[in-house]
HTML snippet that shows the backbone in 3Dmol.js (N, CA, C, O; Angstrom):
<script src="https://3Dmol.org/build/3Dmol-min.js"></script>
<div id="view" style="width:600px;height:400px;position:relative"></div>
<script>
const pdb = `
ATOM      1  N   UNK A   1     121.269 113.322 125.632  1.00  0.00           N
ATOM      2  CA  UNK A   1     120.257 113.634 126.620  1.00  0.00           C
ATOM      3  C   UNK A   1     119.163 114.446 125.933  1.00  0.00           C
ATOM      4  O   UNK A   1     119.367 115.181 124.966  1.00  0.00           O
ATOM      5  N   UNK A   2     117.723 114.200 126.651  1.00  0.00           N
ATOM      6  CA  UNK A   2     116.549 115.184 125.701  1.00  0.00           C
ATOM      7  C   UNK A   2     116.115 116.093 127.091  1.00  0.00           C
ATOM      8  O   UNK A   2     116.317 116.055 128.305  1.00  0.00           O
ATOM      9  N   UNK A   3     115.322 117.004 126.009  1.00  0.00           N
ATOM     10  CA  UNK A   3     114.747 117.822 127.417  1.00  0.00           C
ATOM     11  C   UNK A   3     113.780 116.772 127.811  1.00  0.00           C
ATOM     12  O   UNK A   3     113.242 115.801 127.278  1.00  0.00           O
ATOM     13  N   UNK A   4     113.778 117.378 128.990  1.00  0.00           N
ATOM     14  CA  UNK A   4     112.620 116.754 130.198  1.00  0.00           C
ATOM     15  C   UNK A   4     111.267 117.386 130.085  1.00  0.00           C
ATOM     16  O   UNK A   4     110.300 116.963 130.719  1.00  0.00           O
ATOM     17  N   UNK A   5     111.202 118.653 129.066  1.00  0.00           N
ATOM     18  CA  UNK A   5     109.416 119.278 129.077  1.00  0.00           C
ATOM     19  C   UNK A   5     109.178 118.655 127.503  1.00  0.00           C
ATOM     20  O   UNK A   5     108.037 118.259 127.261  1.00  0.00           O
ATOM     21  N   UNK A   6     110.433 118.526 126.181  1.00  0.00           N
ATOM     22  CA  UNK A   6     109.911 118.195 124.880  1.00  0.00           C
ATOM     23  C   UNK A   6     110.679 117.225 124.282  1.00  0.00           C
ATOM     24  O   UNK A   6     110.904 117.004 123.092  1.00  0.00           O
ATOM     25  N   UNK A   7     111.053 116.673 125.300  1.00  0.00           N
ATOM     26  CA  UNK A   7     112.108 115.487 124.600  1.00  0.00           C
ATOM     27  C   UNK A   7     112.677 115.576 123.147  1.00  0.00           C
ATOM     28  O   UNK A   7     112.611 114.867 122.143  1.00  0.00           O
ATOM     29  N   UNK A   8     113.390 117.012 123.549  1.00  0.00           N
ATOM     30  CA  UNK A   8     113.711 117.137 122.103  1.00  0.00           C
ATOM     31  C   UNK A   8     115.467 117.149 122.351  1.00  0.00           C
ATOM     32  O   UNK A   8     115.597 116.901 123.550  1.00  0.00           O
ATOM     33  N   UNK A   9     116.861 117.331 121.728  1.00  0.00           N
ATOM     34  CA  UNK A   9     117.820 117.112 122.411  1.00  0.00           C
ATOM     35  C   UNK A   9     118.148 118.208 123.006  1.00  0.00           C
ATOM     36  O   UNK A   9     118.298 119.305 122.468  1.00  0.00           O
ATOM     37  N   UNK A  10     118.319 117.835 124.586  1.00  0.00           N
ATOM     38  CA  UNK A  10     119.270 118.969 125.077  1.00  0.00           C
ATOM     39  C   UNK A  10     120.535 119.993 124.982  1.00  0.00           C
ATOM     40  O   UNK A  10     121.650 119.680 124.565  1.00  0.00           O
ATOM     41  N   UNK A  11     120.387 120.477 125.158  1.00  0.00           N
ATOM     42  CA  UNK A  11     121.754 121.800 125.290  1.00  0.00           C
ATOM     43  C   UNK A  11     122.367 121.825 126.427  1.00  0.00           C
ATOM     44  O   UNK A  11     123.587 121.986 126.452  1.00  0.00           O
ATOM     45  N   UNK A  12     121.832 121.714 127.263  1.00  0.00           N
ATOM     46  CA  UNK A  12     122.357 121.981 128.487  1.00  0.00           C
ATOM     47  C   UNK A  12     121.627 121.156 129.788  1.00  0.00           C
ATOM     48  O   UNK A  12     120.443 120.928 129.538  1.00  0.00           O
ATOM     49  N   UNK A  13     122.077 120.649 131.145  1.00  0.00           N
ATOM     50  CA  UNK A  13     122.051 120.020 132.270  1.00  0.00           C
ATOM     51  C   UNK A  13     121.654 121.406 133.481  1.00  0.00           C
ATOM     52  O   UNK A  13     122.336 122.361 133.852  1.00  0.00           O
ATOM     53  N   UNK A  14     120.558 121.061 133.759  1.00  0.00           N
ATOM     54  CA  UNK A  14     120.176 121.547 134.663  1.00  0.00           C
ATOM     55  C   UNK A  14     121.363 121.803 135.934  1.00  0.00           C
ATOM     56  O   UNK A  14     122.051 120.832 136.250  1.00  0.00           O
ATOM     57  N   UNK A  15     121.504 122.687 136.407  1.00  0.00           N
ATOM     58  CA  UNK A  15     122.653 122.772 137.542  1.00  0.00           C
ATOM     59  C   UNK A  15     121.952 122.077 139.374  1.00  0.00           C
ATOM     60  O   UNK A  15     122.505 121.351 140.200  1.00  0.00           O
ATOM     61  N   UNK A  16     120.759 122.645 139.373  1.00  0.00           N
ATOM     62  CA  UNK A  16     120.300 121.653 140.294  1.00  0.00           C
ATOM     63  C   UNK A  16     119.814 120.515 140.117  1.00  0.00           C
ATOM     64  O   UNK A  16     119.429 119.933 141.130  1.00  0.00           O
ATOM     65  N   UNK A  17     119.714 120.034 139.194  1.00  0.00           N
ATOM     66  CA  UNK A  17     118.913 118.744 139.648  1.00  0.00           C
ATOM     67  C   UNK A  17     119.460 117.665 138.020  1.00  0.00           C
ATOM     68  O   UNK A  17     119.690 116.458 138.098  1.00  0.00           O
ATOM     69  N   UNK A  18     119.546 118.362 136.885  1.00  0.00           N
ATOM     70  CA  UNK A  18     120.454 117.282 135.968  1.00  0.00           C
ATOM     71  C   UNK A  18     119.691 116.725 135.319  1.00  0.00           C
ATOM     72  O   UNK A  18     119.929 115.666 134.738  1.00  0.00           O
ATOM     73  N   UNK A  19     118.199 117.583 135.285  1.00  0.00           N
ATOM     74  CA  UNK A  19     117.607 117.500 134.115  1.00  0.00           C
ATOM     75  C   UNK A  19     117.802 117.897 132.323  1.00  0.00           C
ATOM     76  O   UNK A  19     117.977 119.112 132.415  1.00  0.00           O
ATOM     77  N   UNK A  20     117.827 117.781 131.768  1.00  0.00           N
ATOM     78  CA  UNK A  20     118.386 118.030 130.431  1.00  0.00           C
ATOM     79  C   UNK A  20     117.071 119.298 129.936  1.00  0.00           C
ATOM     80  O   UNK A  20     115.894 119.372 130.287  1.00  0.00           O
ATOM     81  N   UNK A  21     117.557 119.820 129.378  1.00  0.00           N
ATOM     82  CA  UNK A  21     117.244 121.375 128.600  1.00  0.00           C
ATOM     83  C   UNK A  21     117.380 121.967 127.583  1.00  0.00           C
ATOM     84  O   UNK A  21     118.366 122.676 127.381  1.00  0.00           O
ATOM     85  N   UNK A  22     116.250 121.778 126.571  1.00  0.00           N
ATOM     86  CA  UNK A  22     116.525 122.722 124.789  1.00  0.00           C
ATOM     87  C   UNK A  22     116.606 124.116 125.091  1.00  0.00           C
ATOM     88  O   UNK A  22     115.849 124.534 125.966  1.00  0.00           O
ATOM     89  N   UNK A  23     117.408 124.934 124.511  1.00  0.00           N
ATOM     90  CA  UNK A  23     117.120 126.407 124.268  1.00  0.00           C
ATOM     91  C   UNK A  23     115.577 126.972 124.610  1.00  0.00           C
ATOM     92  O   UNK A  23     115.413 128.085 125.109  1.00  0.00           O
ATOM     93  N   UNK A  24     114.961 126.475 124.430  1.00  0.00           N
ATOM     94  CA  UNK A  24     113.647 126.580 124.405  1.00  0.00           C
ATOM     95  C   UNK A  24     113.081 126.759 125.715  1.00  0.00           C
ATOM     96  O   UNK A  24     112.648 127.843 126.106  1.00  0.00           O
ATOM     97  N   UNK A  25     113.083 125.707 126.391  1.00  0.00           N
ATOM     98  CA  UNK A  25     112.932 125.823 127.769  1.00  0.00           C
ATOM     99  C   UNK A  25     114.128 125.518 128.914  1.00  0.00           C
ATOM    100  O   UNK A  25     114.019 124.831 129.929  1.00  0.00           O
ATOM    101  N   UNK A  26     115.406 126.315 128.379  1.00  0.00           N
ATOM    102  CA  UNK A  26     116.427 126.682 129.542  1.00  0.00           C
ATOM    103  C   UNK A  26     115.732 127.728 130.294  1.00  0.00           C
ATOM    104  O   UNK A  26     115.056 128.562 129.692  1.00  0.00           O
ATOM    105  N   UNK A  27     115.854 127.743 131.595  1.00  0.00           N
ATOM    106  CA  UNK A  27     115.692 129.164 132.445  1.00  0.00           C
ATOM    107  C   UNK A  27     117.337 129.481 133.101  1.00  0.00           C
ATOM    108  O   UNK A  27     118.405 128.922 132.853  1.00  0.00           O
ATOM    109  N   UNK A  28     117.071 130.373 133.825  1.00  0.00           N
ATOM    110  CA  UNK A  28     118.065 130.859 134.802  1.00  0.00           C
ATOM    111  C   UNK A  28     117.793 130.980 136.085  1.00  0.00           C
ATOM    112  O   UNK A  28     116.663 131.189 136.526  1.00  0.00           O
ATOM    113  N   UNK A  29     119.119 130.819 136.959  1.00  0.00           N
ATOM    114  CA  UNK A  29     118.156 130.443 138.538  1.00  0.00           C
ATOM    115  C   UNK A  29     119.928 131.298 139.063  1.00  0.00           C
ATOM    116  O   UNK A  29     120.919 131.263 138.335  1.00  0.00           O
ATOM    117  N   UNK A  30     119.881 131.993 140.478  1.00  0.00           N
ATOM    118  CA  UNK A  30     121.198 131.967 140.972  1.00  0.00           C
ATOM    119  C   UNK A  30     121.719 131.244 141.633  1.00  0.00           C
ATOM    120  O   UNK A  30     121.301 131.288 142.790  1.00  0.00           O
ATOM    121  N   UNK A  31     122.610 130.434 141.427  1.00  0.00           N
ATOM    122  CA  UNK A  31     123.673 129.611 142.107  1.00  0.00           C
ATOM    123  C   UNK A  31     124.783 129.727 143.068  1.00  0.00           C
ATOM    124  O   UNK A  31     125.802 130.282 142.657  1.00  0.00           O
ATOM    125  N   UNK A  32     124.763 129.412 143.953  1.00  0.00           N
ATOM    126  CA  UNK A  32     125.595 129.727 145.331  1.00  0.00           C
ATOM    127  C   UNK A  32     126.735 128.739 145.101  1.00  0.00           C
ATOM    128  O   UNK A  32     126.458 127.541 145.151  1.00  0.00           O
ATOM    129  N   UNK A  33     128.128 129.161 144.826  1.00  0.00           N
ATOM    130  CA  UNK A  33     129.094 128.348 144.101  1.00  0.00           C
ATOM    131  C   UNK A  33     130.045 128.369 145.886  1.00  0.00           C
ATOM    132  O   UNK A  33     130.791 127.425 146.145  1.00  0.00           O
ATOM    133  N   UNK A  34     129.897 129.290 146.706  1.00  0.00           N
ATOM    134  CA  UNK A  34     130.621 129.157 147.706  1.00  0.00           C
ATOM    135  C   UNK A  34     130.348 130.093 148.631  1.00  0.00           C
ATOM    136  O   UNK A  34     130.445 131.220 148.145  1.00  0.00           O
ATOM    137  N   UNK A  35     129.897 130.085 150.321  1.00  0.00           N
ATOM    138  CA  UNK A  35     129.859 130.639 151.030  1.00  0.00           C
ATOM    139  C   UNK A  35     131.511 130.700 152.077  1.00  0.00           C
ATOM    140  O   UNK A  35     132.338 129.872 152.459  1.00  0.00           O
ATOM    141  N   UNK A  36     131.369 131.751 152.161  1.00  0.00           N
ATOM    142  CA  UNK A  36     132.890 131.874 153.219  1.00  0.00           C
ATOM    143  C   UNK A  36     132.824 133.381 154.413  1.00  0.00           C
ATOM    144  O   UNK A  36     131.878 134.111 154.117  1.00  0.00           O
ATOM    145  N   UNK A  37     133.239 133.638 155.022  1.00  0.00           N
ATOM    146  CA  UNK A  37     132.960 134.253 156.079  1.00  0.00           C
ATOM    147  C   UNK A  37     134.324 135.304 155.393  1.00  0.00           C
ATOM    148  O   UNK A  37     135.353 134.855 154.888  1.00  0.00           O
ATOM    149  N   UNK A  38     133.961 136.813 155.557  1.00  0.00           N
ATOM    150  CA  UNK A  38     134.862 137.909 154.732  1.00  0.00           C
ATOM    151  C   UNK A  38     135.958 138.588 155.785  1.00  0.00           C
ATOM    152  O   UNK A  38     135.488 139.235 156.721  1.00  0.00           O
ATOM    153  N   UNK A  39     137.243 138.477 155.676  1.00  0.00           N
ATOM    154  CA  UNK A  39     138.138 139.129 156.625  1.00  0.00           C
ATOM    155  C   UNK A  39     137.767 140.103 156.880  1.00  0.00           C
ATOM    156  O   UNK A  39     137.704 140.244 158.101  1.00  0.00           O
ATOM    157  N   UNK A  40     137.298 141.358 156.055  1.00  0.00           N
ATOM    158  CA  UNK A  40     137.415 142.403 156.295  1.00  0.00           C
ATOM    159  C   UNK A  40     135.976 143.066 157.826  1.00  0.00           C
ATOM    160  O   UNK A  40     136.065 143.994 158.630  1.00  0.00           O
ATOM    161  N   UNK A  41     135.039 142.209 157.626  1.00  0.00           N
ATOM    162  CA  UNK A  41     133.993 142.794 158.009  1.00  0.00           C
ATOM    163  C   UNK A  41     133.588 141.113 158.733  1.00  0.00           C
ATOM    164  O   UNK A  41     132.556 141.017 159.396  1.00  0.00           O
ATOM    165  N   UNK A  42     134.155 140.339 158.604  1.00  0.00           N
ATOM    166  CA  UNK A  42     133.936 138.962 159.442  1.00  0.00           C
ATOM    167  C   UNK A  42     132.194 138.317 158.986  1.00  0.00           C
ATOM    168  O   UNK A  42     131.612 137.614 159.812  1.00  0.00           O
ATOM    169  N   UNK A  43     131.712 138.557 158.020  1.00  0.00           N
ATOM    170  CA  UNK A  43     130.793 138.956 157.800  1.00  0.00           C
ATOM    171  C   UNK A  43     130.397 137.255 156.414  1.00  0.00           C
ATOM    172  O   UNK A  43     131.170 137.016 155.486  1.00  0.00           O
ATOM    173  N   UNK A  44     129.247 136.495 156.655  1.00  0.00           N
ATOM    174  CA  UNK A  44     129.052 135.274 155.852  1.00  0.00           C
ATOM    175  C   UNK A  44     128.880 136.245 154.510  1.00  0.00           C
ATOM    176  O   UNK A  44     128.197 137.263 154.402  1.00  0.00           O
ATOM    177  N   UNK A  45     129.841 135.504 153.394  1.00  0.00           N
ATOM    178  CA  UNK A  45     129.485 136.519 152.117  1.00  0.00           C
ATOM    179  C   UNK A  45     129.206 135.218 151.210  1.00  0.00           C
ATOM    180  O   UNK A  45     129.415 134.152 151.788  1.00  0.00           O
ATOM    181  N   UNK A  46     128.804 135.151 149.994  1.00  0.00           N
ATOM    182  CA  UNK A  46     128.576 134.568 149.049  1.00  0.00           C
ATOM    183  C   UNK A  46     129.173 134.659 147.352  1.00  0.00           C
ATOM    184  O   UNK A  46     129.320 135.736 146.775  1.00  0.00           O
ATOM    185  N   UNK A  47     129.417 133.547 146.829  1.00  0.00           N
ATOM    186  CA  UNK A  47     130.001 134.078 145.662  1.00  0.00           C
ATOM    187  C   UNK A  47     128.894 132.837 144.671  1.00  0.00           C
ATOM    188  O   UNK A  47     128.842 131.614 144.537  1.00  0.00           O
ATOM    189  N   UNK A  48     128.185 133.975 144.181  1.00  0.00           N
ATOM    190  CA  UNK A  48     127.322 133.636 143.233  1.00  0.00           C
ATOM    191  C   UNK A  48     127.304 133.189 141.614  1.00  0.00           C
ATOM    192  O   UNK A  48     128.079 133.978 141.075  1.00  0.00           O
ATOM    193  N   UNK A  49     126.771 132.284 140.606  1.00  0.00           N
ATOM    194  CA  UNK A  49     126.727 132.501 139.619  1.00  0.00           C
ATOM    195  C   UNK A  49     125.102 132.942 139.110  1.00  0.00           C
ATOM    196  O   UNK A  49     124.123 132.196 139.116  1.00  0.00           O
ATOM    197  N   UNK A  50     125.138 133.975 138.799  1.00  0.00           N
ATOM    198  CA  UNK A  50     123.464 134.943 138.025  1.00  0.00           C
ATOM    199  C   UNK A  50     122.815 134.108 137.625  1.00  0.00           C
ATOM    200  O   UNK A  50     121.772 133.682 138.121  1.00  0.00           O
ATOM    201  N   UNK A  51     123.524 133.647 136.355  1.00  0.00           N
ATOM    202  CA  UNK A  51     122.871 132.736 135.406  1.00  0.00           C
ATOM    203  C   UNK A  51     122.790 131.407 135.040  1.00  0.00           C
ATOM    204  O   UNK A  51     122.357 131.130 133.921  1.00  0.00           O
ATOM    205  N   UNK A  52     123.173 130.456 135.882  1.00  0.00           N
ATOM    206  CA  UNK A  52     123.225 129.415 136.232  1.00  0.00           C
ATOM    207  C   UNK A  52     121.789 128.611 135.128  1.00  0.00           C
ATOM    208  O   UNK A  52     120.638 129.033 135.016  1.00  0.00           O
ATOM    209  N   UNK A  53     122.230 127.738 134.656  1.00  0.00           N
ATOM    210  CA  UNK A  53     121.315 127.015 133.669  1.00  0.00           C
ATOM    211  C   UNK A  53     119.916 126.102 134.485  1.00  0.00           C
ATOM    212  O   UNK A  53     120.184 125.063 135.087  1.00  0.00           O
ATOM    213  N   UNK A  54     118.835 126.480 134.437  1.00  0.00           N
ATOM    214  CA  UNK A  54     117.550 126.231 135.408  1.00  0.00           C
ATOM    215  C   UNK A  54     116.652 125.190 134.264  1.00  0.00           C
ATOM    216  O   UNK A  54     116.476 125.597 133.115  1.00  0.00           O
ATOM    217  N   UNK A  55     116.189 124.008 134.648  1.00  0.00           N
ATOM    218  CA  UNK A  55     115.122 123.603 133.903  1.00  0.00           C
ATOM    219  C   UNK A  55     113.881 124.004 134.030  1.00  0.00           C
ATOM    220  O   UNK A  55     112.917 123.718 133.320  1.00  0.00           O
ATOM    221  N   UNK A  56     113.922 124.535 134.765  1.00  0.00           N
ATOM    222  CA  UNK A  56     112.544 125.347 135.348  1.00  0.00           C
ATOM    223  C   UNK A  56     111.031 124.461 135.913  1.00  0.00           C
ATOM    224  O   UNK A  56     109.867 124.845 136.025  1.00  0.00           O
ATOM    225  N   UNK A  57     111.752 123.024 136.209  1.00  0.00           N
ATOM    226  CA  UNK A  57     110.808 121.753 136.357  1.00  0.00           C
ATOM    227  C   UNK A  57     111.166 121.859 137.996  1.00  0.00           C
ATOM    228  O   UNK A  57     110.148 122.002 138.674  1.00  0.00           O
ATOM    229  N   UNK A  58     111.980 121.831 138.493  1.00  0.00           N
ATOM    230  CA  UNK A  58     112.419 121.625 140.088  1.00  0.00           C
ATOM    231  C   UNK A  58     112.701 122.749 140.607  1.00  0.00           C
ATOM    232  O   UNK A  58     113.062 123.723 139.946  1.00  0.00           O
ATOM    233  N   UNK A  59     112.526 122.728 142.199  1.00  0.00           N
ATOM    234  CA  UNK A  59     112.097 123.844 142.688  1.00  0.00           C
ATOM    235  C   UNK A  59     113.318 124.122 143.301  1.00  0.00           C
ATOM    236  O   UNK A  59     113.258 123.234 144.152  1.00  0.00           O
ATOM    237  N   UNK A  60     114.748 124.873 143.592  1.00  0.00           N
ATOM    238  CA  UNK A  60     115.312 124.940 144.203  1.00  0.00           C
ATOM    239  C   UNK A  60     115.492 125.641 145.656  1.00  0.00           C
ATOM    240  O   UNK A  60     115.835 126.823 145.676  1.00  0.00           O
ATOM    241  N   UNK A  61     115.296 125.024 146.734  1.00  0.00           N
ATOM    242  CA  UNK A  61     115.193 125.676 148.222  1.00  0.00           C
ATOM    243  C   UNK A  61     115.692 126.671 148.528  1.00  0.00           C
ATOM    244  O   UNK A  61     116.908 126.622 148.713  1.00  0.00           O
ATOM    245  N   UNK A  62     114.936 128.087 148.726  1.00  0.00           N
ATOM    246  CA  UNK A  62     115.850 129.304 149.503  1.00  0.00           C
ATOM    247  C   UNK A  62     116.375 129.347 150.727  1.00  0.00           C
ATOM    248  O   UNK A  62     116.907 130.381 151.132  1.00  0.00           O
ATOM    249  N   UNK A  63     116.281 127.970 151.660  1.00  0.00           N
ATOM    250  CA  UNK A  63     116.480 127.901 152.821  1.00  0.00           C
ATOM    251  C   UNK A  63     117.593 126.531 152.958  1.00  0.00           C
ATOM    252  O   UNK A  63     117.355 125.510 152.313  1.00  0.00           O
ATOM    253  N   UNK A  64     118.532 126.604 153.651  1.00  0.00           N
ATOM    254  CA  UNK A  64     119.194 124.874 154.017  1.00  0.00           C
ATOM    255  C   UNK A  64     118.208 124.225 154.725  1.00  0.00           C
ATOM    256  O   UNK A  64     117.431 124.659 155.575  1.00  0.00           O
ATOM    257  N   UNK A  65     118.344 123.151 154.267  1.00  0.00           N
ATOM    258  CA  UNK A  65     117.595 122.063 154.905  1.00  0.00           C
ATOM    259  C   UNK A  65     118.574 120.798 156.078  1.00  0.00           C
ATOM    260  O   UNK A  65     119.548 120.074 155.868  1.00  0.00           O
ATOM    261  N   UNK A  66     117.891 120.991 157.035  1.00  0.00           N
ATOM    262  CA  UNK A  66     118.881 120.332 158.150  1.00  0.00           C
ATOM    263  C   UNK A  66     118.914 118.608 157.852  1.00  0.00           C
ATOM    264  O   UNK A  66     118.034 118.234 157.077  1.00  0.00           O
ATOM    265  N   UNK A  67     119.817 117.557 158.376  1.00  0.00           N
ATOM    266  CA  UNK A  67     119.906 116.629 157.814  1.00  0.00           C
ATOM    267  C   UNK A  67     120.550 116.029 158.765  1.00  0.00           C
ATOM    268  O   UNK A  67     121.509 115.345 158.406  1.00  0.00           O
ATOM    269  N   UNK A  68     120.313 116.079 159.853  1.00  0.00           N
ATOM    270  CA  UNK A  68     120.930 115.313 161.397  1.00  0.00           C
ATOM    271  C   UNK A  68     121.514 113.983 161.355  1.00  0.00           C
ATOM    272  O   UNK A  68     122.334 113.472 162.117  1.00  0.00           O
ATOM    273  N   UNK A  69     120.698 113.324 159.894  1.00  0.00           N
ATOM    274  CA  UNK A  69     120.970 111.571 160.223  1.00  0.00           C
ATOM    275  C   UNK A  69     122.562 111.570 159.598  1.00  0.00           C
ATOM    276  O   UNK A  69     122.998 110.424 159.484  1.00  0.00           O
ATOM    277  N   UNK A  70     123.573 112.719 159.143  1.00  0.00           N
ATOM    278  CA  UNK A  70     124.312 112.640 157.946  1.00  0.00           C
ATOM    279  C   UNK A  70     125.453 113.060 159.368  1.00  0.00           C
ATOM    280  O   UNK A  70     126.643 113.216 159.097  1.00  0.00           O
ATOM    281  N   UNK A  71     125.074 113.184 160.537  1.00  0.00           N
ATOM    282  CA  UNK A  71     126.305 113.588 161.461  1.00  0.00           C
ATOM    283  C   UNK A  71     126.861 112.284 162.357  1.00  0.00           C
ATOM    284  O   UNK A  71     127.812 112.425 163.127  1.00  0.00           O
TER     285      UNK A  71
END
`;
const viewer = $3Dmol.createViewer("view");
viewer.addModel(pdb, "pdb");
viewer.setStyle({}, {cartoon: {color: "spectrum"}});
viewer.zoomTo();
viewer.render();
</script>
């Protein structure tokens, strides 16, 4: 696989979207690996990864996006 900004070979796969990425232009983005609701405090919590590998070409949504036709 090459990057997608220098078509040069990748290192790494974009986590959203599976674009390919040199050292060069990897970013970092945070990744939401699992939401679950917390016994203690009943409370929606999140379990994150920081550094999650970003091509920095696609935009990843801070919001869910609804999708009615999928029910």
């Amino acid at each position: 696989m090459d990057c997608w900004i220098c078509e040069r070979p990748a290192l790494a796969a974009c986590r959203f979207c599976g674009r390919g990425a040199c050292r060069e232009h990897a970013k970092s983005h945070p990744f939401v690996l699992d939401v679950y609701r917390g016994e203690k405090h009943r409370s929606l919590r999140a379990l994150v990864v920081e550094d999650a590998i970003h091509c920095g070409v696609c935009r990843p949504r801070s919001e869910p996006v609804d999708m009615p036709e999928l029910e």
